[in-house]
PAMI-478937 format. One record per residue (C-alpha): z, x, y; residue in three letters. Coordinates in steps of 0.001 Angstrom, whole numbers. Layout:
BEGIN
[[Z,X,Y],ALA],
...
REM end
This chain:
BEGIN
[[3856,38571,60786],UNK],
[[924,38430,58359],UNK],
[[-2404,38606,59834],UNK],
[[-4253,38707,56304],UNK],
[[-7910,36135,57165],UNK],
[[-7410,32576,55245],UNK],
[[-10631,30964,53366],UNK],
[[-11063,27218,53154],UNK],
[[-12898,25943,50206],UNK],
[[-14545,23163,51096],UNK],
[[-16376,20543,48309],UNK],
[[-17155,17404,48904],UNK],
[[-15734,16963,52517],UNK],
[[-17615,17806,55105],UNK],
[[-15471,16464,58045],UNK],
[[-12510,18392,56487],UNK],
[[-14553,21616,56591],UNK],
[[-14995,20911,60505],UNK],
[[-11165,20543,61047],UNK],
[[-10169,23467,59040],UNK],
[[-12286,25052,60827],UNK],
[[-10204,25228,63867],UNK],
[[-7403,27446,61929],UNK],
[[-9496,29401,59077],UNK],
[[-11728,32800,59213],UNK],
[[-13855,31385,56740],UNK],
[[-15157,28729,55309],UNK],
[[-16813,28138,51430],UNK],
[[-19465,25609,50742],UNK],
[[-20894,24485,47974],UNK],
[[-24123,23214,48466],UNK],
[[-24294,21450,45587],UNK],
[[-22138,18817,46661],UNK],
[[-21702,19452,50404],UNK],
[[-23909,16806,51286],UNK],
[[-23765,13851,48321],UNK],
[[-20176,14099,47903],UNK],
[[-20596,13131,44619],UNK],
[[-18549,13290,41548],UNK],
[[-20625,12032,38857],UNK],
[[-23061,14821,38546],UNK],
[[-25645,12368,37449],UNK],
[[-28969,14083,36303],UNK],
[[-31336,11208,35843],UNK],
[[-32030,10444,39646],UNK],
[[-35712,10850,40445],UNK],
[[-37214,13081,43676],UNK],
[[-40445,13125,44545],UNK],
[[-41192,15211,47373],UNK],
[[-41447,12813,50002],UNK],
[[-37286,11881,49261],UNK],
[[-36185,15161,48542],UNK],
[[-37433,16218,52283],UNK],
[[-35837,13218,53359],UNK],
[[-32014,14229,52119],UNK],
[[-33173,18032,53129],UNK],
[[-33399,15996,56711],UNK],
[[-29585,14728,56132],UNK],
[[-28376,18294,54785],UNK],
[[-29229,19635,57998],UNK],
[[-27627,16390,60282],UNK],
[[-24413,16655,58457],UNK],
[[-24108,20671,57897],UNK],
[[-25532,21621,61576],UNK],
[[-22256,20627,63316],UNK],
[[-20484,23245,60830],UNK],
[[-22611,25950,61850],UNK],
[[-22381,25458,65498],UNK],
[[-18580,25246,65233],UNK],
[[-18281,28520,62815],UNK],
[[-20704,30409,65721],UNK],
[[-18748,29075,68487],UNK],
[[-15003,30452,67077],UNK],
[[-16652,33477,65399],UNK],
[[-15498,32147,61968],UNK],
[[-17451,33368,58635],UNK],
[[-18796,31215,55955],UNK],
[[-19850,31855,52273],UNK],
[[-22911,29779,50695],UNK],
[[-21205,29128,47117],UNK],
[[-23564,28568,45117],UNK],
[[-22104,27146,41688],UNK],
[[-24038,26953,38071],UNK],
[[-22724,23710,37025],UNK],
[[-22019,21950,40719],UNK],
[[-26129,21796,41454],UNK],
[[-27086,18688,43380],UNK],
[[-29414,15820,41571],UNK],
[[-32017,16709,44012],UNK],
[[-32166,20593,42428],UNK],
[[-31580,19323,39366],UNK],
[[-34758,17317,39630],UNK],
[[-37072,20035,40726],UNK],
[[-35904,23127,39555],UNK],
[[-33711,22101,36378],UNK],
[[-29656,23497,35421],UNK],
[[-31163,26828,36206],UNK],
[[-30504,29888,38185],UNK],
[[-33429,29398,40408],UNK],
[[-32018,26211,41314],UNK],
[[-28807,27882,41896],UNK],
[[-30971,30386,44474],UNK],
[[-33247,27596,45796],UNK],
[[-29680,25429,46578],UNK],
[[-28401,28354,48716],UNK],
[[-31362,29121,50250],UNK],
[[-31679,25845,51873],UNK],
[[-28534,25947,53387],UNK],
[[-28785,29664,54499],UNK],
[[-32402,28548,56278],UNK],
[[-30115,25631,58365],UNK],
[[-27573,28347,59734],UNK],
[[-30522,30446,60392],UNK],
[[-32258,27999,62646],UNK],
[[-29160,28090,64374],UNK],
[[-29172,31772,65125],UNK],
[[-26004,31792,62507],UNK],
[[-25733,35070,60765],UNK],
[[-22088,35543,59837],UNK],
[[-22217,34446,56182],UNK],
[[-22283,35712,52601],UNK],
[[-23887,34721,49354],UNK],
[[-22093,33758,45863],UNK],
[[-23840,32670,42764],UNK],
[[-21389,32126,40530],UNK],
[[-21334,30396,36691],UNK],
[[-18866,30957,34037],UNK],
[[-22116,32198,31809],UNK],
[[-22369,35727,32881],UNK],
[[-26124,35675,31754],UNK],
[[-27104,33225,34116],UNK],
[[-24441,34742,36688],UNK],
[[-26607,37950,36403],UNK],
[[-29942,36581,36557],UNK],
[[-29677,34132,39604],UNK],
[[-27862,37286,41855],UNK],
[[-30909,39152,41224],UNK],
[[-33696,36592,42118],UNK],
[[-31342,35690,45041],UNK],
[[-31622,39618,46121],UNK],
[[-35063,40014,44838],UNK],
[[-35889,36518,47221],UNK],
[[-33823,38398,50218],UNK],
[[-35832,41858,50203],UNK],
[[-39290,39716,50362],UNK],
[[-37709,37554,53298],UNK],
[[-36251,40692,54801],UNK],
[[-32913,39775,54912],UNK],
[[-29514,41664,54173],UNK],
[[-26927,39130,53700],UNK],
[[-24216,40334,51935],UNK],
[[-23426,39250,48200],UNK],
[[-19882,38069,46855],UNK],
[[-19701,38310,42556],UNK],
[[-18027,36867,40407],UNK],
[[-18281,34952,37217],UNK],
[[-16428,31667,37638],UNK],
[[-14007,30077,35174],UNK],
[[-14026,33293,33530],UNK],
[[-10762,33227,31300],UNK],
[[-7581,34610,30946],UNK],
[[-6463,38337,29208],UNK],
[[-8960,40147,27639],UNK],
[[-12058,37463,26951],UNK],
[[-11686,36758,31001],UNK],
[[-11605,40170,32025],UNK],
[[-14657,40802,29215],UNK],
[[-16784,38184,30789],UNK],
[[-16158,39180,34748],UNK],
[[-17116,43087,33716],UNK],
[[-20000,41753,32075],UNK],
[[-21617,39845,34787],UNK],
[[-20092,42056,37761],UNK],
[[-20684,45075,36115],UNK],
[[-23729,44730,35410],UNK],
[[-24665,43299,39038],UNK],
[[-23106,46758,40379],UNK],
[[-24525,48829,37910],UNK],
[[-27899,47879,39968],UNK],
[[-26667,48352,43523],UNK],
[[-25725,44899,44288],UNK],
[[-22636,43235,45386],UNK],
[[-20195,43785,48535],UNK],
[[-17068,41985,47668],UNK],
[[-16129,41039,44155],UNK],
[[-13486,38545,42692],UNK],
[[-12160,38427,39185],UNK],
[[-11415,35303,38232],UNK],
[[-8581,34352,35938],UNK],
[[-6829,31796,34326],UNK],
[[-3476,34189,35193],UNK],
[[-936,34545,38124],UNK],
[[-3091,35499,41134],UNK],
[[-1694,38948,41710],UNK],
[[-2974,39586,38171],UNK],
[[-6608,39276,39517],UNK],
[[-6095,42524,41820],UNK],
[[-6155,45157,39179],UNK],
[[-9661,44875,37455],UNK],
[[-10873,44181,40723],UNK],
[[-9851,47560,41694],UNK],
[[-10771,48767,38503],UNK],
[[-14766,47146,38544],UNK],
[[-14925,48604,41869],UNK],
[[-13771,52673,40787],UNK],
[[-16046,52401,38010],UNK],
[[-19388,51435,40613],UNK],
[[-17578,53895,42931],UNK],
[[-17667,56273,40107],UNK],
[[-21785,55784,39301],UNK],
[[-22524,55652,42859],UNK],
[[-21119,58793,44406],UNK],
[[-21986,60868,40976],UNK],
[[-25724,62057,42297],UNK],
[[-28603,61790,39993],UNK],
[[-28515,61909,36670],UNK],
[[-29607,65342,35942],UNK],
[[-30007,64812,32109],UNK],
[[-32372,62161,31580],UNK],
[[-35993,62756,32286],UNK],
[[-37724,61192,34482],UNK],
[[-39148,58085,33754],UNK],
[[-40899,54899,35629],UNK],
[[-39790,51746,33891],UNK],
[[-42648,49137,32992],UNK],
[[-41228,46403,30463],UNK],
[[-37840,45059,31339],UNK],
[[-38241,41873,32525],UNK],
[[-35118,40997,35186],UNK],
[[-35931,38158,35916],UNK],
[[-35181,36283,32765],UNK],
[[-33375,36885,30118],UNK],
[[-34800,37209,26067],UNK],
[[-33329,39132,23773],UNK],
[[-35412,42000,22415],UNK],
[[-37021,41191,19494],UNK],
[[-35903,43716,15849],UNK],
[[-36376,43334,12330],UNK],
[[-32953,43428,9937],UNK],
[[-33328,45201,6453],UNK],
[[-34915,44075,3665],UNK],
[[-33772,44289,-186],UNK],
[[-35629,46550,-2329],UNK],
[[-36748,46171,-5999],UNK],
[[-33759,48166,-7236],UNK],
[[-31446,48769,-4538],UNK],
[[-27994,49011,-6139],UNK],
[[-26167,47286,-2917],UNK],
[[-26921,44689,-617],UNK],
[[-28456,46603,2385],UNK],
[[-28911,43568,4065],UNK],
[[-25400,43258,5064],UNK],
[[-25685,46243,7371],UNK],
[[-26978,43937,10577],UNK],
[[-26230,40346,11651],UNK],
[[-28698,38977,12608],UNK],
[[-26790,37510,16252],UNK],
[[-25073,41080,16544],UNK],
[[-23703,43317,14694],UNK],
[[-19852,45335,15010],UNK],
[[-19524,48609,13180],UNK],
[[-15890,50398,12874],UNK],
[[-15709,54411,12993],UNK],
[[-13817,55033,9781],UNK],
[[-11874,57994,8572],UNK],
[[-10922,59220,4665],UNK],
[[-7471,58750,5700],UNK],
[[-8001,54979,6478],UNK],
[[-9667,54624,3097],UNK],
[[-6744,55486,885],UNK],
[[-4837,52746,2906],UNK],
[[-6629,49582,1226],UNK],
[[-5166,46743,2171],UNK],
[[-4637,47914,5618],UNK],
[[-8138,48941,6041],UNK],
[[-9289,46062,5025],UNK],
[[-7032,43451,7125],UNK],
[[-7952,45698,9852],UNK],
[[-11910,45694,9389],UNK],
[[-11112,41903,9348],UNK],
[[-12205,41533,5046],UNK],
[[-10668,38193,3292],UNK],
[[-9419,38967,39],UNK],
[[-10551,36868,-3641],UNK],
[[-8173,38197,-6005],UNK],
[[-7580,41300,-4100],UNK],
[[-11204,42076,-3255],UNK],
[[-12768,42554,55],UNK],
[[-15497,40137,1239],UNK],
[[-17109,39469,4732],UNK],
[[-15767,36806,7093],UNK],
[[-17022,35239,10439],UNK],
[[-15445,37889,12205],UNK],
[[-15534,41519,9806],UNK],
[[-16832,44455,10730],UNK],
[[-20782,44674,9447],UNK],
[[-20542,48684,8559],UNK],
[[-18759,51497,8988],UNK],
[[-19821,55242,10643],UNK],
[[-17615,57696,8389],UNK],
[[-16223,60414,10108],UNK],
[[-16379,63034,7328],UNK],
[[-17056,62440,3357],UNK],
[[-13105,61919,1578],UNK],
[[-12450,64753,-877],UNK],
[[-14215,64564,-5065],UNK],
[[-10490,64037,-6155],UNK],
[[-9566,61506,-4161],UNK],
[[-10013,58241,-5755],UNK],
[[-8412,56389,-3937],UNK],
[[-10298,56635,-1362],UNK],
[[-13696,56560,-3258],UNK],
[[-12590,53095,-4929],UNK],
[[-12268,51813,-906],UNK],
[[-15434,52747,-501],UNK],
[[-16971,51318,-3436],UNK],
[[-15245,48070,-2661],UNK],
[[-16339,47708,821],UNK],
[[-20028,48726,-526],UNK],
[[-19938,45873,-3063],UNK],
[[-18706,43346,-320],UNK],
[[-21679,43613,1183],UNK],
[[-20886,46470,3964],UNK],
[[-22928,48979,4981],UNK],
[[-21488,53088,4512],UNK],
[[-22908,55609,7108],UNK],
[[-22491,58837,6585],UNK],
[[-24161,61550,9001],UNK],
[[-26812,63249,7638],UNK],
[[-24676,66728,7593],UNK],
[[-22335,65538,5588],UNK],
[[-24995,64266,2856],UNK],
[[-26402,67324,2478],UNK],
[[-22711,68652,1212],UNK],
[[-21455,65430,-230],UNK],
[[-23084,62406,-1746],UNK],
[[-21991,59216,-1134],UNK],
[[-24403,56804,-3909],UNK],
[[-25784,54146,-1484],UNK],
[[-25473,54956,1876],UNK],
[[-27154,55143,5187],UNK],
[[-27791,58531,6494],UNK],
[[-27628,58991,10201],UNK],
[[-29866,61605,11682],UNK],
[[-30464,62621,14827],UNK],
[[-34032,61795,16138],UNK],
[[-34697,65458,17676],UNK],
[[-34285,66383,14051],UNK],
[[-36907,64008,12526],UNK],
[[-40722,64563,11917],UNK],
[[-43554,62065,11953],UNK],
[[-43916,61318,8458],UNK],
[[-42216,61476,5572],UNK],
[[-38341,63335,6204],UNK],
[[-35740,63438,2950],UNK],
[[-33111,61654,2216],UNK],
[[-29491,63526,1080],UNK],
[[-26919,62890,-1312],UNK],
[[-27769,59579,-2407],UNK],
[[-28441,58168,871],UNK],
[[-30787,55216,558],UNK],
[[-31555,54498,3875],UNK],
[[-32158,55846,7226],UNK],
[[-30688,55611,10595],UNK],
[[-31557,57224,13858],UNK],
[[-28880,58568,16447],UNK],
[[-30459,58515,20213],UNK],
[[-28777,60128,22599],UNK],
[[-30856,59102,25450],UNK],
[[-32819,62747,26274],UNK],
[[-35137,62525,24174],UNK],
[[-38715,63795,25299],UNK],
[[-41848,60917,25018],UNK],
[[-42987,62238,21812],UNK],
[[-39413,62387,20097],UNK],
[[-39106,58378,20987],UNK],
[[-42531,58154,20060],UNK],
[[-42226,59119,16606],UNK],
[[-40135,56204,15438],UNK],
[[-43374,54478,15550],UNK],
[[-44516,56932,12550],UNK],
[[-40742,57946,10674],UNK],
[[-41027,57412,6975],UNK],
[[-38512,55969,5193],UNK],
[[-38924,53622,8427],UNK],
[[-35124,53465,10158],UNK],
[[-33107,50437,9450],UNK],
[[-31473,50957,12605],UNK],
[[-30935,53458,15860],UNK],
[[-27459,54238,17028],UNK],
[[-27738,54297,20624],UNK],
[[-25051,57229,22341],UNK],
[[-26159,58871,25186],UNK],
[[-24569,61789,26546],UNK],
[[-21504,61653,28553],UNK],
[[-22591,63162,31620],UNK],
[[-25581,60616,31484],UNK],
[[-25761,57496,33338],UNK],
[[-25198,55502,29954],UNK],
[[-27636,51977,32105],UNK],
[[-30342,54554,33454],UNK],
[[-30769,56319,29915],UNK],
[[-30423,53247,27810],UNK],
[[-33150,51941,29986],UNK],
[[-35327,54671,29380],UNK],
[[-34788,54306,25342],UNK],
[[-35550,50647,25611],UNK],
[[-38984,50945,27444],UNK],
[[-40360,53925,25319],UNK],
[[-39262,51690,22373],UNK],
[[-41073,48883,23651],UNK],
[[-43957,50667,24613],UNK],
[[-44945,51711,20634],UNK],
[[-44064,47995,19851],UNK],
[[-41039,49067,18031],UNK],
[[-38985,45899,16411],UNK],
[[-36066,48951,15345],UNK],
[[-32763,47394,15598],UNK],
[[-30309,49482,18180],UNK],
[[-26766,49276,18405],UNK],
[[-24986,51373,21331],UNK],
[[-22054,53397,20867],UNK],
[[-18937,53386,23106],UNK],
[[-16834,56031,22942],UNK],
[[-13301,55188,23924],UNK],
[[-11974,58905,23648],UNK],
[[-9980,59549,27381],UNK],
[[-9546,55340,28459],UNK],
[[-6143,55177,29177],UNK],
[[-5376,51432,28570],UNK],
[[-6858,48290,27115],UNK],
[[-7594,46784,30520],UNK],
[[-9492,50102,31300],UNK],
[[-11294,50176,27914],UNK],
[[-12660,46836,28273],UNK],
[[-13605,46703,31989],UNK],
[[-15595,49977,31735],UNK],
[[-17355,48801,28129],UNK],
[[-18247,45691,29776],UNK],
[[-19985,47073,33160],UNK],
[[-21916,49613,30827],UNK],
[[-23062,47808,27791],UNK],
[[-22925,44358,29207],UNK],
[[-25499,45615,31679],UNK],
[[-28055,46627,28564],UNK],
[[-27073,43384,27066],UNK],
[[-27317,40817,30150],UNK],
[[-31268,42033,29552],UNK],
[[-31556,41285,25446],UNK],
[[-31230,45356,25251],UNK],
[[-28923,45802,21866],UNK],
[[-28551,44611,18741],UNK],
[[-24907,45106,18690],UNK],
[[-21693,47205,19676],UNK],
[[-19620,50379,17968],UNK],
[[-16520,50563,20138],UNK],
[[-13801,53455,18840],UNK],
[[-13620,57179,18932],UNK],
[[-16251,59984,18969],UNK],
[[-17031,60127,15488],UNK],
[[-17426,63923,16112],UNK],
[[-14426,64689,17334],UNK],
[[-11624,66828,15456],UNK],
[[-9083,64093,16212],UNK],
[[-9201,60915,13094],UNK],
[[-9440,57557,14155],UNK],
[[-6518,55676,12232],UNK],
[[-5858,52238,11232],UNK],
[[-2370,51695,13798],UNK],
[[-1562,54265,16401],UNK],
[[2388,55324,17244],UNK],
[[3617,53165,19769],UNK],
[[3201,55814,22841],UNK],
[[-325,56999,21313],UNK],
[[-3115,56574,23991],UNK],
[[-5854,55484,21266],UNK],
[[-6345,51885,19968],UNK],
[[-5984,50246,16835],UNK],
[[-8957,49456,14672],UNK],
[[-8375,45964,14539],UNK],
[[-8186,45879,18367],UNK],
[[-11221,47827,18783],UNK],
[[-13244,45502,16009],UNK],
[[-12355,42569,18161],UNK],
[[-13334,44032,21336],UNK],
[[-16321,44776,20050],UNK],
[[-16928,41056,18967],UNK],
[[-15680,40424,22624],UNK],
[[-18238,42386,24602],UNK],
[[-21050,40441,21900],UNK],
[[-19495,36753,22769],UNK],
[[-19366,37641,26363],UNK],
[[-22828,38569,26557],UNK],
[[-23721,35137,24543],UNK],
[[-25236,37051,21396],UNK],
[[-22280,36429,18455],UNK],
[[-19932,33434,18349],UNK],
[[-16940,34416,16334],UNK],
[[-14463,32589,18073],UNK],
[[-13865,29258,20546],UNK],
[[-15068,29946,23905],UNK],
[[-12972,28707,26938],UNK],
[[-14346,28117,29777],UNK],
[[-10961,27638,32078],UNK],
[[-10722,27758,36058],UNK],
[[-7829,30108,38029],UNK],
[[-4966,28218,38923],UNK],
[[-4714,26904,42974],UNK],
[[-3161,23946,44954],UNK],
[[-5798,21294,43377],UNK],
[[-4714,21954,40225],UNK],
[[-2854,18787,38508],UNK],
[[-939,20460,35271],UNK],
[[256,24132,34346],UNK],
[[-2969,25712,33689],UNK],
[[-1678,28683,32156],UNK],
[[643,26995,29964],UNK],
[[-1744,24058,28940],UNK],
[[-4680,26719,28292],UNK],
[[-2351,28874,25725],UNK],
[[-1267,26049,24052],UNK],
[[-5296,24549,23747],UNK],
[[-6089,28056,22320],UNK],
[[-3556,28358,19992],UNK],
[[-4578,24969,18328],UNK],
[[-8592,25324,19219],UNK],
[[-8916,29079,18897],UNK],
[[-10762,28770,15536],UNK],
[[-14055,27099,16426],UNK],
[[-16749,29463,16752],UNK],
[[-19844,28057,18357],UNK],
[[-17805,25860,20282],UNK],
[[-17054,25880,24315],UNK],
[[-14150,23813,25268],UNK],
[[-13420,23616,29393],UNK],
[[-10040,23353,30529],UNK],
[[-10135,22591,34300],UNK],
[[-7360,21827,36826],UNK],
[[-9178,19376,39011],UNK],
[[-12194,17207,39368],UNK],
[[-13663,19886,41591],UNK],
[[-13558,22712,38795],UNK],
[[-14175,19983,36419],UNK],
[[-17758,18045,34853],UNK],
[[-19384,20566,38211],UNK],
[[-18003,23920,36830],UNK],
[[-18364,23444,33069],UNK],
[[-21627,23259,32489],UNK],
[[-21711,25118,29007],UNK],
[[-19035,23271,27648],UNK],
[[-19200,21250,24712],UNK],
[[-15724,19673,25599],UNK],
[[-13455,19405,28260],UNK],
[[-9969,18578,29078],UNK],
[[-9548,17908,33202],UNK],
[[-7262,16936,35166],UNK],
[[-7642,13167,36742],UNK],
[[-4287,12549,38271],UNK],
[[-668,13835,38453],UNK],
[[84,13831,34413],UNK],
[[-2828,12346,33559],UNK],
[[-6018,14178,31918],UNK],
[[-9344,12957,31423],UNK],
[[-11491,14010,28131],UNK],
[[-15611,14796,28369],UNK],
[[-18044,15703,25831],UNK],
[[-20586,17404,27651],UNK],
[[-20562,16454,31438],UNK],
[[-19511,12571,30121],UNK],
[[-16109,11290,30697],UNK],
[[-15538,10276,27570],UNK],
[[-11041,9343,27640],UNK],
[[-9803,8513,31270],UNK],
[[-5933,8935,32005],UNK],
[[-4259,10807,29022],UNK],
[[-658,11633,29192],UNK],
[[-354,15393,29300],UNK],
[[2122,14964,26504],UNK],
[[-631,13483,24622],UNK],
[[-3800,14890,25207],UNK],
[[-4098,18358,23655],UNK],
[[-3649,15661,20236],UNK],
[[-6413,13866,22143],UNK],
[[-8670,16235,22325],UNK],
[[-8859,17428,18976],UNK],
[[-9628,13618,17795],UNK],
[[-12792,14306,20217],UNK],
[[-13608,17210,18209],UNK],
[[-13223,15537,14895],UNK],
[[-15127,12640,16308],UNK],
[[-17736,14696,16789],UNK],
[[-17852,16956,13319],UNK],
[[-17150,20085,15015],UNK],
[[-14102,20712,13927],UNK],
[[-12828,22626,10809],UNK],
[[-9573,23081,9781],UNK],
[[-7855,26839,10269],UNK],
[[-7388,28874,7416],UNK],
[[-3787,30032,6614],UNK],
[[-3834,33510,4629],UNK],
[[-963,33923,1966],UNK],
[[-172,37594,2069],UNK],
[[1852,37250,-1093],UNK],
[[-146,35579,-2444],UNK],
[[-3124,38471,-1871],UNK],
[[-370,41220,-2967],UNK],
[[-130,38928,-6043],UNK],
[[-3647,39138,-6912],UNK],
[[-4191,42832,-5883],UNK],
[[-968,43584,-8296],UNK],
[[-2588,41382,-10769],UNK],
REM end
């Protein structure tokens, strides 16, 4: 008694596409291999543009039939565009890029139009949410010259499973909604299928939500002159320097690929060794230092009491491992706090020369996205110069439209100042929640190089203390939770590597092992690589085509067997299943990429701390 529509997803099979055609509402082609059927992916074939009008000539012979028979049952089709599946004939003239992607589609949306064939859709998917982002928009910026309306489906393929996969989808199809586009969306994860239905809904209240909300009354008005959408380069900034004298290392505030600070309470502080597992510190002899994946700095909610040392020593500690203390400029003015960073608001500053409180030794700005022209225009001017801006707009702001408007004034007085933007997660429910609405907002700042990093954690002004582990039926998050989200949102967006990245395809019926179960068990053994991309794909289909950022990949070739590729290369043909995780990591070792995981000794730190 179901009537739900099916969708046939057609590669490399045209004359399968025509019989399924018969039964199916819909039909999904991939131009990039529609035509060739190929599997090899080969990039070194040479078009000039006498042969690439030639094959154009073939397209058309072998994908006209299609369109007659769609138009004659009334079926729908969607032009699939896929990052990594791009024919050797793109390749050639346009390059792996998302104009390709565009150009690919465009072609085959011109053959259905000859035919007076209207009833199809657009996808431009790639498991890169950057590139995701960027070819959507040239495909709808190439549609409003031509005069056309299509509709577009988003999604950024391969995405993932749990958190990472749901990061990398809000990202990209946040970001695409934040802006208007998009009709139908699909999540894509390396999960049960039902599990894709939520942060669908999800993606979709929190467009609904910016959409039906009016104009944002808070922000001036502004006409924006220097983003550039059509490419993507991230905003150039300058990261502290050391001065003759400087009593800490102030160069540890920023990271130069993105930095993660933690909102911080006294409380936390007299908790050591939980603050500083949590902030992500490793230990020498009981003393905190930064690893790949700690928190640069910490925003201190309010100065800890004179007497309490406990929490002072914390503090001093985290100072002399090389992290940066900020302290609102209020509290200074009460408190000191020897070698800090005082935060004050930009409305407050003057041109010039402004002082600095309680032993503060640098400055920091805090933005909240309403400033007039001549407030933004004074951090041109600001003396001591800010090391950074902490970018929180108001709540009833749009948090894109106001963070636009910060960006261009900033650009427009040539200003290199570092800006980090501050989520607030005060009110988000669940973890699902938290990360699907942080992605669609600051993902779409960071899709176009606008940030310099992430705070993700409470209000910093409000009465309630952040703490290090919540009760069980709390509604807030943990700060070790939040620290990683935040390094979440800055992989996603292709800024800070702190971890492996997976690039790993949803299960369906072409897949050839357990993908979920194979994909855990990769992770737990892989997990550790930052800076390396490892594809785990079900099929030859999702496969070489659909990892194109991969530096490895493990695919399936045949019922319990897996084939190995470095790159787009088949590289170890056949594997046992049983075999080839073991397999794999002999290709990484092969290749000097691999390092082996640290094991911390917690009694081993008590031990030392005791000591």
């Amino acid at each position: 008694g179901y009537d739900i529509p099916l969708v046939a997803d057609i590669h490399f099979a045209p004359a399968v596409a025509m019989q399924v055609a018969d039964a199916f509402d819909k039909i999904r082609i991939n131009p990039g291999n529609f035509y060739d059927g190929r599997k090899s992916f080969a990039e070194d074939l040479m078009y000039d543009e006498t042969s690439y009008a030639a094959e154009l000539e073939k397209i058309e012979e072998t994908f006209t039939p299609l369109v007659e028979k769609c138009k004659r049952l009334n079926r729908a089709m969607r032009i699939g565009t896929n990052h990594g599946s791009l024919s050797a004939r793109t390749l050639c003239f346009y390059g792996d890029t998302p104009k390709g992607m565009v150009e690919s589609a465009m072609e085959f949306a011109d053959i259905c139009r000859k035919n007076d064939f209207h009833n199809f859709v657009f996808s431009m998917k790639a498991s890169n949410p950057l590139v995701m982002v960027q070819a959507y928009r040239l495909l709808a910026a190439e549609m409003y010259e031509k005069g056309w309306d299509y509709p577009l489906h988003l999604g950024v393929t391969e995405a993932g499973e749990g958190e990472d996969g749901r990061m990398k989808s809000a990202i990209g199809i946040g970001a695409l909604l934040a802006d208007g586009l998009g009709d139908t969306i699909r999540v894509s994860l390396t999960e049960d299928p039902h599990l894709e239905i939520a942060p669908c809904k999800t993606l979709r209240s929190i467009a609904d939500k910016r959409y039906t909300r009016g104009d944002d009354a808070v922000t001036p008005k502004w006409k924006e002159e220097f983003r550039d959408w059509q490419s993507y380069a991230r905003r150039e900034s300058d990261l502290p320097e050391q001065k003759e004298g400087d009593q800490v290392d102030f160069r540890g505030v920023l990271h130069r690929d993105g930095s993660v600070f933690s909102v911080i309470s006294p409380e936390m502080l007299r908790n050591e060794q939980g603050l500083y597992d949590a902030l992500g510190c490793k230990l020498v002899l009981g003393l905190p230092f930064k690893d790949i994946a700690t928190s640069d700095s910490i925003l201190l909610t309010s100065v800890p009491e004179k007497e309490d040392a406990a929490a002072w020593q914390t503090l001093k500690r985290l100072q002399e491992g090389n992290m940066g203390v900020l302290v609102k400029e209020g509290d200074l003015r009460a408190n000191d706090v020897p070698n800090s960073v005082q935060v004050s608001a930009l409305k407050d500053l003057q041109a010039g020369e402004n002082p600095l409180f309680g032993g503060a030794q640098r400055l920091a700005v805090e933005i909240t996205g309403d400033e007039s022209e001549d407030d933004l225009a004074k951090l041109a001017s600001i003396s001591p110069a800010p090391i950074v801006a902490i970018l929180n707009p108001k709540p009833e702001a749009s948090r894109v439209h106001a963070s636009r408007r910060v960006f261009d004034n900033i650009q427009k007085i040539a200003s290199k100042l570092p800006v980090v933007h501050y989520f607030a997660t005060n009110g988000l429910e669940t973890k699902e929640k938290m990360v699907l609405e942080l992605g669609s907002d600051a993902g779409a700042l960071l899709v176009d190089g606008y940030g310099d990093g992430a705070i993700v954690g409470p209000d910093w002004r409000s009465e309630e203390p952040p703490v290090i582990e919540p009760p069980e039926d709390s509604q807030t998050f943990s700060l070790s939770y939040l620290k990683s989200t935040a390094f979440g949102l800055l992989q996603g967006s292709r800024m800070r590597s702190t971890k492996t990245e997976f690039v790993s395809c949803p299960s369906c019926g072409r897949t050839l092992f357990d993908l979920q179960e194979t994909t855990q068990a990769i992770a737990e053994r892989t997990g550790h690589l930052p800076g390396v991309a490892i594809a785990v794909m079900g099929c030859i289909v999702n496969g070489p085509g659909e990892m194109a950022d991969a530096d490895f990949g493990y695919v399936g070739g045949a019922p319990g067997k897996v084939d190995l590729y470095v790159g787009k290369e088949m590289v170890r043909k056949g594997i046992p299943n049983a075999e080839a995780c073991d397999a794999l990591i002999e290709l990484i070792k092969e290749h000097g990429r691999w390092v082996e995981p640290e094991t911390k000794d917690v009694n081993e730190s008590k031990e030392a701390v005791s000591a």
